[in-house]
C-alpha positions as CSV (number, residue, x, y, z in Angstrom):
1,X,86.4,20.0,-26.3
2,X,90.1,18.2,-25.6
3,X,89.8,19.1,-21.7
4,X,93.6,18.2,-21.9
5,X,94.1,20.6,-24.4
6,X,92.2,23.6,-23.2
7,X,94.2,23.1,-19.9
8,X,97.2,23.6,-21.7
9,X,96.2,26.8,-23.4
10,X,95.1,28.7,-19.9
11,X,98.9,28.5,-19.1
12,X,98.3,26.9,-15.8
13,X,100.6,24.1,-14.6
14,X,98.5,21.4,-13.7
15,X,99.6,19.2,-11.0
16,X,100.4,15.2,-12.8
17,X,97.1,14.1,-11.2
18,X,94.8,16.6,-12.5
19,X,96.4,16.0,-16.0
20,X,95.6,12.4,-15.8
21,X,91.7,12.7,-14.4
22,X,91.4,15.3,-17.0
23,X,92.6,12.8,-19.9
24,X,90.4,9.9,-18.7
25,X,87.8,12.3,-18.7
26,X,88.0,13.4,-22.3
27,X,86.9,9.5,-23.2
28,X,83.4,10.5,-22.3
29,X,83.2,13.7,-24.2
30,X,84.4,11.9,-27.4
31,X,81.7,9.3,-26.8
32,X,79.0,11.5,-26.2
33,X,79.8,13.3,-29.8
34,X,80.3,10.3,-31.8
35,X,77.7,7.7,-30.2
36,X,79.3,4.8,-32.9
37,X,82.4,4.9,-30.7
38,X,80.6,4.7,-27.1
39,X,82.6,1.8,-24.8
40,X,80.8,0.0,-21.7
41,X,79.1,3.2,-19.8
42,X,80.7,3.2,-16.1
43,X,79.3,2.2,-12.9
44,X,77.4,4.0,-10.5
45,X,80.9,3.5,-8.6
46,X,83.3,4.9,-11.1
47,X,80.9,7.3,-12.0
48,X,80.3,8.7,-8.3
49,X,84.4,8.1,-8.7
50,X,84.7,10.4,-12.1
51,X,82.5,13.1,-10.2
52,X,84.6,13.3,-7.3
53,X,87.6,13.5,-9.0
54,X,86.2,16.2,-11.2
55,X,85.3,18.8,-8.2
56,X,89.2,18.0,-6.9
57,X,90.3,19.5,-10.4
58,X,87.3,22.4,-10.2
59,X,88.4,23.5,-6.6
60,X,92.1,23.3,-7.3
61,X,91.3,25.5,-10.8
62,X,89.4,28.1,-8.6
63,X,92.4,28.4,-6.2
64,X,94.4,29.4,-8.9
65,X,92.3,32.1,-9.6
């Protein structure tokens, strides 16, 4: 799923950041469907990275709740 996308459909207003960390994060999705297309796998940094700026967006969402 377009993470950018579905955000948009909920109605929220997401905050600028959250757009953006949701955006990078959709590169990995469309790897991990179509293989063919997968780019240089990140680090255990940017990975540890991706996952922290991931539970930012998931608290933030569950605030809004």
């Amino acid at each position: 799923h377009n993470l950018s996308r579905l955000s948009e459909m909920t109605g929220i207003v997401l905050e600028t950041e959250y757009v953006d960390i949701l955006a990078e994060m959709n590169a990995f999705h469309i790897e991990g469907r179509y293989p063919e297309s997968l780019a240089t796998p990140p680090t255990k940094e940017e990975a540890l990275s991706y996952i922290t700026r991931a539970e930012k967006v998931y608290q933030w969402l569950m605030n809004q709740l």
